[in-house]
PLY file of the C-alpha trace (Angstrom):
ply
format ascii 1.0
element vertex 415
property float x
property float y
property float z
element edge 414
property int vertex1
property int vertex2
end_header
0.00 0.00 0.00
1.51 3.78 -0.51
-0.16 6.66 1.26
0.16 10.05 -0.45
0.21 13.80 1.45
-0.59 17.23 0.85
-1.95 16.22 -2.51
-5.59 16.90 -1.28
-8.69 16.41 -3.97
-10.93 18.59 -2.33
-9.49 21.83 -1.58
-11.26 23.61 -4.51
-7.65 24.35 -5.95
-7.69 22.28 -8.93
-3.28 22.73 -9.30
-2.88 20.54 -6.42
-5.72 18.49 -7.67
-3.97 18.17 -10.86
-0.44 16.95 -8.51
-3.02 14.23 -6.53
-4.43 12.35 -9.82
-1.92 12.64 -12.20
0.45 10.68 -9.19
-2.29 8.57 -8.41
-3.04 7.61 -12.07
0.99 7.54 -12.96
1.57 4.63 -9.99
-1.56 2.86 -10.63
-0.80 2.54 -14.40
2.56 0.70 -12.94
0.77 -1.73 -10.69
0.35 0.35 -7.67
-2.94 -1.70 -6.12
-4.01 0.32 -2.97
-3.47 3.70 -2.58
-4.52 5.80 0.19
-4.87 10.11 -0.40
-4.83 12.21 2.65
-7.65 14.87 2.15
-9.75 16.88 4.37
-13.17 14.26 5.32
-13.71 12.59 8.30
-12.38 8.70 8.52
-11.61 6.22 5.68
-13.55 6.48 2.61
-13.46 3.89 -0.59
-13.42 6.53 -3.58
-13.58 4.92 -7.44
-11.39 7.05 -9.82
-11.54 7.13 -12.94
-7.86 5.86 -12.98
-7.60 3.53 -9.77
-9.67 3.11 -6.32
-8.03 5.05 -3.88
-8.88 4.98 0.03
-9.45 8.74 1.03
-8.27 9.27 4.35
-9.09 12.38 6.99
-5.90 14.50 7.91
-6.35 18.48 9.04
-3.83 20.34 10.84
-6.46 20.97 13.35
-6.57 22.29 17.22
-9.76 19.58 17.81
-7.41 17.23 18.80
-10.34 14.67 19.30
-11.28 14.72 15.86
-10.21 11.77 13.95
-8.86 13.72 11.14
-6.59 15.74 13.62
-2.89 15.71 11.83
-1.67 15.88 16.07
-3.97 12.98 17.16
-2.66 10.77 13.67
1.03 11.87 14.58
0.62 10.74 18.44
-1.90 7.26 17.54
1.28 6.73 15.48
4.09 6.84 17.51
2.02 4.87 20.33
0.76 2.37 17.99
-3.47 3.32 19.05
-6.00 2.94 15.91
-7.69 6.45 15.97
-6.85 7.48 13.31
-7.42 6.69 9.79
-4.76 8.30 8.31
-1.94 6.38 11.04
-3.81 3.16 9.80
-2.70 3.89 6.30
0.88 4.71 7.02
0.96 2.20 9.12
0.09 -0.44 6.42
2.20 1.42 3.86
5.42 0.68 1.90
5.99 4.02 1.72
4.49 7.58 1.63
4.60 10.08 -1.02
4.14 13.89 -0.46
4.30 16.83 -2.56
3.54 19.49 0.21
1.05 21.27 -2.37
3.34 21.73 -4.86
4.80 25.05 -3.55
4.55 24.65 0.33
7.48 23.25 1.87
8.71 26.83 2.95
8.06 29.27 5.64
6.93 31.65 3.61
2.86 31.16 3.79
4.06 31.16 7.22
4.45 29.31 10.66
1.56 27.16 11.15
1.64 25.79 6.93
5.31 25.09 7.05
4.55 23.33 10.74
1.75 21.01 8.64
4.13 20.32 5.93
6.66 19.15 8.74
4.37 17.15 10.92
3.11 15.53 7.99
6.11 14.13 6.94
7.23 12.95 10.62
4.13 11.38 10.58
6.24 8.75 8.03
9.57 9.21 9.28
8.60 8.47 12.80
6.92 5.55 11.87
9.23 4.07 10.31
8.03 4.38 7.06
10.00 5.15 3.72
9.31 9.27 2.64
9.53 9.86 -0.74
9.03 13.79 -1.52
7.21 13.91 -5.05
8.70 16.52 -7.24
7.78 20.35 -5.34
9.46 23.56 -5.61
11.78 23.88 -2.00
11.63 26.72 -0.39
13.19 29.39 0.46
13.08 29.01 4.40
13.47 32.74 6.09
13.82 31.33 9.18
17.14 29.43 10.00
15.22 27.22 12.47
13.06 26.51 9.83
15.82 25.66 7.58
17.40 23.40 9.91
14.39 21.69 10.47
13.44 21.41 6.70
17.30 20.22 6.39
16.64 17.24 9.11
13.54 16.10 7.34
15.83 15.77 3.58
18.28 13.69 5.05
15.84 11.39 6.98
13.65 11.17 3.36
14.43 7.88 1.29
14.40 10.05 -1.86
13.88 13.70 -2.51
12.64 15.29 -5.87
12.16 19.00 -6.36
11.31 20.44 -9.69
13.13 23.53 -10.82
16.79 24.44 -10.60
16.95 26.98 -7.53
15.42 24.30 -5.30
17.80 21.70 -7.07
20.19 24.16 -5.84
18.86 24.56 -1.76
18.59 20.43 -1.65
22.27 20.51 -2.79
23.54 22.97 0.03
21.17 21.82 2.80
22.44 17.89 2.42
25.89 18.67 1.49
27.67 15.88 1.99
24.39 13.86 2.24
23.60 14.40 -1.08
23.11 11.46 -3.29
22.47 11.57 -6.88
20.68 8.50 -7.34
18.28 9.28 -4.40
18.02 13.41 -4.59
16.65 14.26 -8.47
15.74 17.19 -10.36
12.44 16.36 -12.41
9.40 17.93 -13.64
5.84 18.88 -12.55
4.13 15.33 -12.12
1.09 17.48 -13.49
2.44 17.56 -17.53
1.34 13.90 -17.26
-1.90 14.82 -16.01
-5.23 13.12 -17.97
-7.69 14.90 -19.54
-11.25 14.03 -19.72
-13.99 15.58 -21.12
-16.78 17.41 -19.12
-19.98 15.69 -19.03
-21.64 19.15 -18.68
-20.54 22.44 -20.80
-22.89 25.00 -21.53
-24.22 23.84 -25.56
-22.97 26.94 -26.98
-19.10 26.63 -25.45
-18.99 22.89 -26.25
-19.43 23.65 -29.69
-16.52 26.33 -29.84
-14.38 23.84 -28.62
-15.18 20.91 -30.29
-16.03 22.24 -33.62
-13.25 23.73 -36.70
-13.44 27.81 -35.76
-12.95 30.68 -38.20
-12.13 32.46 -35.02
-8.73 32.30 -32.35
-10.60 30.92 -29.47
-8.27 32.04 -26.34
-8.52 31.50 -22.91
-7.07 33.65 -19.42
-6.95 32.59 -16.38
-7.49 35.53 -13.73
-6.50 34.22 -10.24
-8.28 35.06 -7.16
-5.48 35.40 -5.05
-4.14 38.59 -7.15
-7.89 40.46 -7.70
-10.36 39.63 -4.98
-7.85 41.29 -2.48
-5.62 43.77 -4.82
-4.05 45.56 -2.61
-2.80 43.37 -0.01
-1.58 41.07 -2.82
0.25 44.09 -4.86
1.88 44.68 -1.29
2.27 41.10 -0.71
4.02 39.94 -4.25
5.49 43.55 -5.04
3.14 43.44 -8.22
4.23 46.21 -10.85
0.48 46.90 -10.73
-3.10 45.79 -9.21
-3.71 42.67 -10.84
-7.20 43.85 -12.02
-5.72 46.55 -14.08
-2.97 44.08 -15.18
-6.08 41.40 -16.34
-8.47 44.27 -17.83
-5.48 45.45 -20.26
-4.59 41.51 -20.99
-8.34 41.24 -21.77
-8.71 44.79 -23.87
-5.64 44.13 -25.67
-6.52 41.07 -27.26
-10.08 41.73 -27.66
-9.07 45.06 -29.68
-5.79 43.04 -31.38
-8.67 40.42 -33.16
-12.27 41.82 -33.76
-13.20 38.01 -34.25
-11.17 36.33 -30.79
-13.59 35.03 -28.28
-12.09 34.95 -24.99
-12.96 31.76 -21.99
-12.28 33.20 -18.58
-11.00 29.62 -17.13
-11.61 29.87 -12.94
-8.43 27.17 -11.19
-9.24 27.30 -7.93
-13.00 26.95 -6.98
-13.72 28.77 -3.98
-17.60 30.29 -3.24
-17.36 33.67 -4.81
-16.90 35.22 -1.02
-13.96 33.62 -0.84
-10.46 36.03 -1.53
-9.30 33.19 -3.70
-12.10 32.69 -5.96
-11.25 32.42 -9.36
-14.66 33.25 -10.56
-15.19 36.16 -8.75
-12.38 37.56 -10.11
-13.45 36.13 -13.54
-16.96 38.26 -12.90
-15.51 40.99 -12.05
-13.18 41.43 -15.33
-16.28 40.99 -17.25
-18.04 43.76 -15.64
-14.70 46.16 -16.01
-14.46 45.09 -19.68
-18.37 46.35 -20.42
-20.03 46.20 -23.62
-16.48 44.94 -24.99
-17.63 41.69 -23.46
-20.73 41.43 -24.87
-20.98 37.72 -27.00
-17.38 37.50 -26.74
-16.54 36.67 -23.50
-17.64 33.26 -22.28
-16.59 32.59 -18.27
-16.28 28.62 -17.87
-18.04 27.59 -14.60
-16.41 26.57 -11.42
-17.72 22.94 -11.72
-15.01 21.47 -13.64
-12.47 19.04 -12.22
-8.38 18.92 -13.20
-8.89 16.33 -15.81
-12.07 18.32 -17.36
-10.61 21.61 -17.12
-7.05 20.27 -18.92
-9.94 19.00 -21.85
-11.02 22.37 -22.07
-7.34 24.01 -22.10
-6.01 21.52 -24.66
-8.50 23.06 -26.75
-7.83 26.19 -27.06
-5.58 28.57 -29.67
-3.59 30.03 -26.68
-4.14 30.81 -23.06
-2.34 33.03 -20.29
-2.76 32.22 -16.73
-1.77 33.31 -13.21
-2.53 29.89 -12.16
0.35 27.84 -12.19
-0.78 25.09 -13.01
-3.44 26.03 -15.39
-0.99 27.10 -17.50
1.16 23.47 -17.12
-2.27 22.17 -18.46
-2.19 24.22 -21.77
1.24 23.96 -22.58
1.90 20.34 -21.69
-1.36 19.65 -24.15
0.41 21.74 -27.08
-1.03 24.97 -26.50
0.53 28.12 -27.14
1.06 29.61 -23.46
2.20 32.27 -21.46
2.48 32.02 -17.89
1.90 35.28 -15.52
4.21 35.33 -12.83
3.48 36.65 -9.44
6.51 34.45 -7.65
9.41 32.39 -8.90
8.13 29.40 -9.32
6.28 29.95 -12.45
9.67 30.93 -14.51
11.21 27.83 -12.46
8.96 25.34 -14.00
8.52 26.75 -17.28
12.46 26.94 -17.42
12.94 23.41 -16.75
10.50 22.40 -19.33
12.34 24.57 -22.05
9.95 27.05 -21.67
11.76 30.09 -19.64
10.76 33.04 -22.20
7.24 32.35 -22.16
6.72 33.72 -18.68
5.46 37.42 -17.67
7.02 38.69 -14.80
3.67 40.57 -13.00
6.45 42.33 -10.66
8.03 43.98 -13.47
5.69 44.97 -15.85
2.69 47.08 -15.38
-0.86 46.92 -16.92
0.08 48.43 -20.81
3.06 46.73 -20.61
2.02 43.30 -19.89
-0.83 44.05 -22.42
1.98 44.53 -24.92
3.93 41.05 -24.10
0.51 39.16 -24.49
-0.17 40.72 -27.99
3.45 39.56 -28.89
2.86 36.14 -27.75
-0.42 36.26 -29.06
0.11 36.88 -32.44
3.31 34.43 -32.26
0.94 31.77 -30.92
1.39 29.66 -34.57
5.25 29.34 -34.30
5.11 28.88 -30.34
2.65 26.05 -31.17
5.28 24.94 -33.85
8.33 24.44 -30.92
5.57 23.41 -28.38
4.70 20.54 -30.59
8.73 19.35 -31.10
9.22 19.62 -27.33
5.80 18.25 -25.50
6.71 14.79 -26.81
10.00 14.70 -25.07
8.63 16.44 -21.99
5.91 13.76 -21.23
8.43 11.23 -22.06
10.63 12.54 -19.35
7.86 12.71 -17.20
6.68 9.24 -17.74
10.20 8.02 -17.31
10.88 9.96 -13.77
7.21 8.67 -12.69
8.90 4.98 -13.99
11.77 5.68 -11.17
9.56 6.44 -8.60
7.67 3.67 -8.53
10.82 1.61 -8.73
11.64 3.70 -5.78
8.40 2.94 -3.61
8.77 -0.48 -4.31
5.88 -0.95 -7.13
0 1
1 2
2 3
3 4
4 5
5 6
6 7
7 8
8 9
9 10
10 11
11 12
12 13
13 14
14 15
15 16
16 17
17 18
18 19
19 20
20 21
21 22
22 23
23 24
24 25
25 26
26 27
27 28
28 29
29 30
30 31
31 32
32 33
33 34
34 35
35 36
36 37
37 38
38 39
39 40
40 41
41 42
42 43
43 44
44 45
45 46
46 47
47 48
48 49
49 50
50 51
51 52
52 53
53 54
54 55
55 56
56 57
57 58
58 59
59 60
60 61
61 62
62 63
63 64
64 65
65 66
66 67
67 68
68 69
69 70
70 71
71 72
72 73
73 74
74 75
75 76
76 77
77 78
78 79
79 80
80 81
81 82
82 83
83 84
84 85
85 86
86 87
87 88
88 89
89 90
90 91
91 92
92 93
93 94
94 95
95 96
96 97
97 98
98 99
99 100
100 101
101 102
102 103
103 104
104 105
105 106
106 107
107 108
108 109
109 110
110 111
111 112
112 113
113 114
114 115
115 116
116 117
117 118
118 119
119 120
120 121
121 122
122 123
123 124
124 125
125 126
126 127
127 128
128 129
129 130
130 131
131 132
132 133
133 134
134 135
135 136
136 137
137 138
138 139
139 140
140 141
141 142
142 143
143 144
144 145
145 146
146 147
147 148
148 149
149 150
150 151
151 152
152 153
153 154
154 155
155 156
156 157
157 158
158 159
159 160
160 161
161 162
162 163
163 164
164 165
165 166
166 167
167 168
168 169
169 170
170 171
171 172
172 173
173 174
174 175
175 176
176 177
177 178
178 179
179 180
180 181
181 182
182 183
183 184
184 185
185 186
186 187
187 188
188 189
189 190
190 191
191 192
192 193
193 194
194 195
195 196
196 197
197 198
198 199
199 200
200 201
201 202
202 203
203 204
204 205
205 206
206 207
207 208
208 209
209 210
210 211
211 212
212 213
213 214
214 215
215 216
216 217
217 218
218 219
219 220
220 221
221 222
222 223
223 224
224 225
225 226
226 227
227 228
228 229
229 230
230 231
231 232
232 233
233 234
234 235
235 236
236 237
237 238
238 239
239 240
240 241
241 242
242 243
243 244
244 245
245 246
246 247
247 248
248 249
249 250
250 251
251 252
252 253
253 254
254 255
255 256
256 257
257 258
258 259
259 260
260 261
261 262
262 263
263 264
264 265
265 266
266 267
267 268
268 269
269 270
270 271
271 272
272 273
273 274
274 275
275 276
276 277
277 278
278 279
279 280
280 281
281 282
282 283
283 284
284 285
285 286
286 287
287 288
288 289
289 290
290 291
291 292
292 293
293 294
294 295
295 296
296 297
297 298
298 299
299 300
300 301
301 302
302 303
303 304
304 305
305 306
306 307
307 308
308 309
309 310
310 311
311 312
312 313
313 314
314 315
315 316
316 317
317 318
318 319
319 320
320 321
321 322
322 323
323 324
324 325
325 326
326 327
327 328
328 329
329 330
330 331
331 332
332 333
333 334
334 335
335 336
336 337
337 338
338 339
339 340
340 341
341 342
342 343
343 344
344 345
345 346
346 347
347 348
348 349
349 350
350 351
351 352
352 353
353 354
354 355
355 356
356 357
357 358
358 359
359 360
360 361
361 362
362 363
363 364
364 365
365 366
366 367
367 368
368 369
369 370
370 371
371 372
372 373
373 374
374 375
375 376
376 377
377 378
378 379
379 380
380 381
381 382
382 383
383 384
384 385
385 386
386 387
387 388
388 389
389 390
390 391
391 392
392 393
393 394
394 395
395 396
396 397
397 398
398 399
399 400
400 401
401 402
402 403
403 404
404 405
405 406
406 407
407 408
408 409
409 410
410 411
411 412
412 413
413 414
C-alpha cells in the first residue's frame, strides 16, 4: 500500500488536484494496487477514480485534537501504535508515503503554522518508520534558519527527494551537502504535464461547440486568479506586483479583444472557492467581465467553477492560446500543445517553465505594469502559430521525461 500527502482532492484548488491524480493515475498505471490520499473528510472512505480506487483518508492540521482527522492525534496514535486514526492506519500499512507538500509549500513563507503542517506531515512517516519519498515540489526558500534546519533534518531522513526547478535543485544541494546522493536526490518535472484529460460531461451547448467544432475564429482563454484580484491591494503589497492585478487582467483582456475583432475569450476559474472567498477564481473572472463592459458582450464566455483537473485540462487543450496566473493552469495548456504564457506573481512559475524549455514564455507581473504586460501578451499572441510549432517538437520529449521519472519512482516505492 503507498499513502500520499498534501496532494488533497478537495481543496477547490484544482493545481494541487492536478499533482493528486496525475500521481495517483501515474503509480496505478505501474501496478500500484491500494493507494490511500490524505484529504480533508472525516475517517476512511473507498473513492472509485476514474484511474484507480483510492482509500481517502481524513488528515487536518487541526486544534480539535479529538477529531479523527486531527494531523496531532494521527502523529501521536502513530508513535504509540493506538488505531484512531485513519490516516496512522494507512501509514501504518504502507510501503511508503509520497508527499508533494502542495506543490509550492514546503517553505516558511505562507508562514508558521503551513510550514509546521508540511513538517508534521512528513514525521508522521519518518517516525513511523516508514520510507518518505518527496514527489517533485518547488523547496523553499526558508526565512527562518530554524526553519531551515528543520526542513534540512527532514531531507536527510527522506528515502528520496525530488524538487522540480533548478533553484530548489540548488537549496537540496547545500542543505544535504555531503548527504547528497544523486541516485536518491533528483531534479524532475511537474508530475502534473502527465496529467489526464477528460472531457466534461456538462458544458454549456454553446461553449462545447466552440471547442469541439473547426473555428474561423482564435478561441483564447485567461486565467485571472483570485489570489491577485479579490484582495488587490494586499496582494500588490504582498508579491510587489508592478500593478493591481485587475488593471494588469483588464489590459490583458482589452488588448486582445481590440488586437482580433473576431477572438472570443474563456475566462477559465483554477481554484473553486464560493465567490466570497479572496481566492475565488470566478469572482475575479466576474468581475473582469463587468470592467471590460459592452467589450464583453458575446465574446466573452466565463467557464463555470464545476469542472475538475482532468475536465478543465480538456477544455485548455483546446484552445488557440491561453495566459494564466494559475500555475498550473498554465502546465495544463502547454503540456497539451497549447501556445502559453504564464503570468508570474513568484518564482516558481519561470522555475517550472524553465525546466521544461519554456523560460521566455513567462510574464514577470512584478516587473511589468498593466500596458506593458498588455503589450507582451499581444506579442505572444500573435506568435501563438510558431510557439505552437516548438511546443509541438518539445511536448513529446517532456511527457516522455515525465513518464520516465514517474517509472523511477515507482521503482523507488517499491511498485
Amino acid at each position: 500500500m503507498l499513502t500520499l500527502f498534501n496532494a488533497a482532492p478537495d481543496t477547490g484548488n484544482q493545481g494541487v488536484s492536478a499533482l493528486c491524480h496525475s500521481a495517483v493515475a501515474g503509480l496505478a498505471r505501474r501496478g500500484a494496487a491500494n493507494i490511500a490520499v490524505a484529504d480533508h473528510g472525516r475517517g476512511q472512505r473507498r473513492a472509485r477514480w476514474e484511474h484507480a480506487n483510492v482509500d481517502l483518508v481524513g488528515l487536518t492540521n487541526t486544534r480539535r485534537f479529538w477529531r479523527s482527522d486531527s494531523l496531532k492525534r494521527a502523529y501521536l496514535c502513530a508513535r504509540i501504535g493506538a488505531g484512531g486514526s485513519a490516516a496512522a492506519r494507512a501509514v501504518a500499512r504502507s510501503q511508503a508515503v509520497l508527499d508533494i507538500s502542495g506543490g509550492d509549500s514546503f517553505t516558511d513563507l505562507y508562514g508558521y503554522q503551513r510550514f509546521q503542517t508540511m513538517v508534521l506531515t512528513k514525521r508522521l512517516a519518518l517516525d513511523s518508520g516508514v520510507p518518505l519519498i518527496l514527489l517533485p515540489q518547488k523547496l523553499g526558500p526558508f526565512q527562518n534558519s530554524e526553519n531551515f534546519e528543520t526542513a534540512k533534518e527532514i531531507l536527510r531522513r527522506a528515502s528520496a527527494v525530488w524538487v522540480r526547478d533548478f533553484d530548489s535543485f540548488r537549496l537540496l544541494q547545500t542543505a544535504l551537502a555531503e548527504n547528497f546522493d544523486p541516485d536518491r536526490h533528483r531534479l524532475g518535472v511537474d508530475i502534473a504535464i502527465a496529467l489526464p484529460e477528460r472531457r466534461p460531461d456538462e458544458l454549456p451547448r454553446l461553449l462545447m461547440r466552440m471547442l469541439s467544432e473547426p473555428r474561423a475564429y482564435p478561441l483564447v482563454g485567461l486565467n485571472v486568479s483570485g489570489l491577485l484580484c479579490n484582495q488587490a491591494d494586499m496582494a500588490r503589497r504582498n508579491f510587489s506586483l508592478a500593478d493591481a492585478h485587475p488593471a494588469q487582467a483588464q489590459a490583458v483582456a482589452e488588448a486582445l479583444l481590440k488586437t482580433d475583432a473576431s477572438l472570443r475569450l474563456v475566462l477559465i476559474p483554477h481554484v473553486h472557492r464560493p465567490l466570497g472567498d479572496p481566492e475565488s477564481d470566478l469572482a475575479a473572472a466576474n468581475g473582469l467581465v463587468a470592467r471590460l463592459g459592452p467589450l464583453a458582450e458575446d465574446r466573452v464566455h466565463v467557464l463555470s467553477d464545476s469542472l475538475s483537473a482532468m475536465e478543465l485540462k480538456w477544455v485548455l487543450a483546446r484552445l488557440d492560446w491561453f495566459a494564466g496566473a494559475r500555475m498550473h493552469a498554465t502546465i495544463g495548456a502547454f503540456s497539451s500543445g497549447v501556445a502559453t504564457l504564464g503570468l508570474g506573481y513568484s518564482d516558481k512559475v519561470r522555475g517550472v517553465f524553465q525546466e521544461c524549455g519554456f523560460g521566455t514564455e513567462v510574464a514577470d507581473l512584478r516587473l511589468l505594469n498593466a500596458r506593458q504586460l498588455a503589450e507582451r501578451t499581444v506579442v505572444s499572441f500573435l506568435n501563438r502559430t510558431l510557439m505552437r510549432a516548438n511546443l509541438a517538437r518539445r511536448v513529446e520529449g517532456l511527457q516522455a521525461r515525465a513518464s520516465r521519472e514517474m517509472d523511477q519512482i515507482a521503482r523507488q516505492v517499491g511498485v
